[in-house]
C-alpha positions as CSV (number, residue, x, y, z in Angstrom):
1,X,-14.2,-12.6,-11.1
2,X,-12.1,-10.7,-8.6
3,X,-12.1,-11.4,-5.0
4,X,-13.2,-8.3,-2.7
5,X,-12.3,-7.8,1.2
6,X,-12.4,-5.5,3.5
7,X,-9.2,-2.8,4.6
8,X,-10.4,0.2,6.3
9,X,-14.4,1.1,5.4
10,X,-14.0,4.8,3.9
11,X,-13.9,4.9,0.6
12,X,-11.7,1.8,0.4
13,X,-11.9,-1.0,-1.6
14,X,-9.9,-4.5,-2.1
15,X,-10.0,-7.0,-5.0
16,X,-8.0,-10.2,-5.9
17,X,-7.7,-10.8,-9.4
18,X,-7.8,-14.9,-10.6
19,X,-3.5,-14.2,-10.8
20,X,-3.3,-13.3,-7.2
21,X,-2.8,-9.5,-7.5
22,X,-3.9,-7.8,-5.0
23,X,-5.3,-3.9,-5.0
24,X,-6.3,-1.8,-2.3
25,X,-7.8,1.1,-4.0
26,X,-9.0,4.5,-1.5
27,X,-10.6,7.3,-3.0
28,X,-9.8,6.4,-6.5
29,X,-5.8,5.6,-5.7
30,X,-4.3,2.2,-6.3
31,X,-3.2,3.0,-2.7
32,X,-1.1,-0.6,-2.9
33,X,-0.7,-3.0,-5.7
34,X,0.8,-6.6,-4.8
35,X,2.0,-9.1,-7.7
36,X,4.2,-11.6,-7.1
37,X,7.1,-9.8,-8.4
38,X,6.5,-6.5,-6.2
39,X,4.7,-4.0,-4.0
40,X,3.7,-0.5,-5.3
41,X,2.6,1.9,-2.9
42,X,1.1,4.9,-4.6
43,X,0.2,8.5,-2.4
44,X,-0.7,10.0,-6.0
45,X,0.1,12.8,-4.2
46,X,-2.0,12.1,-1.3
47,X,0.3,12.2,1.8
48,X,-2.6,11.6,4.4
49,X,-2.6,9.9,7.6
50,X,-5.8,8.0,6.1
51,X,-3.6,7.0,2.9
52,X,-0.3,5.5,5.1
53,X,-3.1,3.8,7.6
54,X,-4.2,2.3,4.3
55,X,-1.2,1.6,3.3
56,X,-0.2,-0.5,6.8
57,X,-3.6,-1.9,6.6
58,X,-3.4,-3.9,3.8
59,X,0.8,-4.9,4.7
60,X,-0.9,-6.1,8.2
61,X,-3.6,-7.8,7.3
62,X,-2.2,-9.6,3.8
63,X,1.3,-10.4,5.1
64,X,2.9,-8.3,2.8
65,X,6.0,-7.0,5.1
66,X,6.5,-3.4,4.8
67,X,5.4,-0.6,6.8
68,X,4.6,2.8,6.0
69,X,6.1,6.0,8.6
70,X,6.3,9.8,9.1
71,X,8.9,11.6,10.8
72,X,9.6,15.3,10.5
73,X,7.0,15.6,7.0
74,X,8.8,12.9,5.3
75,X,7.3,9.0,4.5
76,X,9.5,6.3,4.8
77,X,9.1,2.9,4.0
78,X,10.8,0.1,6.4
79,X,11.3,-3.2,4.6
80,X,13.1,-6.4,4.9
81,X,15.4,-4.3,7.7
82,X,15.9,-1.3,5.3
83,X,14.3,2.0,5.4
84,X,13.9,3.7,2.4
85,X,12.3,7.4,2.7
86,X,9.8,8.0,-0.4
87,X,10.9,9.8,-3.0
88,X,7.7,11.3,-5.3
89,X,4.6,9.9,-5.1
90,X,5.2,6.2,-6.1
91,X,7.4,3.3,-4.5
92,X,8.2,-0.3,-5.9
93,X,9.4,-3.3,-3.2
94,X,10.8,-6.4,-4.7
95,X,9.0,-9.2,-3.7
C-alpha cells in the first residue's frame, strides 16, 4: 500500500509507492513525480502560484533539490546550479 503525507492541504495529495516513487498530485495533476531516475514537474497547463508553491513544497520538504520561479510570466526551474526556463507544460530533472 502506498505511503500518504502531507504537502500543502488544498486539494493536495502525496503517496509513496513500495519502489520509492513519490507523487504529489493537486487538483487532479501529477503536480511532481520523483523516481530514482528523475523528477517531472507537470503545470498540465496550470501556471498558478498554488501549482509552483506545490511544486517547492514537495522539493523542500522531500529533499528533492530543485526549485520552481517566475520572472516576467515565464517559470524556470533552478537545479544543480543551472536554470532551465520551462518550455510546455512538462519538465524532466535527471536524478
Amino acid at each position: 500500500m502506498a505511503q500518504r503525507r502531507k504537502v500543502g492541504s488544498h486539494k493536495t495529495s502525496v503517496r509513496f509507492t513500495p519502489n520509492g516513487t513519490l507523487s504529489v498530485v493537486y487538483r487532479g495533476t501529477e503536480v511532481v513525480k520523483a523516481t530514482s531516475k528523475s523528477i517531472i514537474l507537470d503545470t498540465n497547463g496550470w501556471f498558478t502560484n498554488t501549482t509552483k508553491t506545490r511544486m517547492n513544497q514537495a522539493s523542500n520538504q522531500y529533499g528533492l533539490g530543485y526549485t520552481v520561479f517566475q520572472k516576467n510570466y515565464d517559470w524556470f526551474v533552478t537545479y544543480r546550479g543551472k536554470t532551465r526556463k520551462f518550455r510546455g507544460n512538462r519538465m524532466t530533472l535527471p536524478r
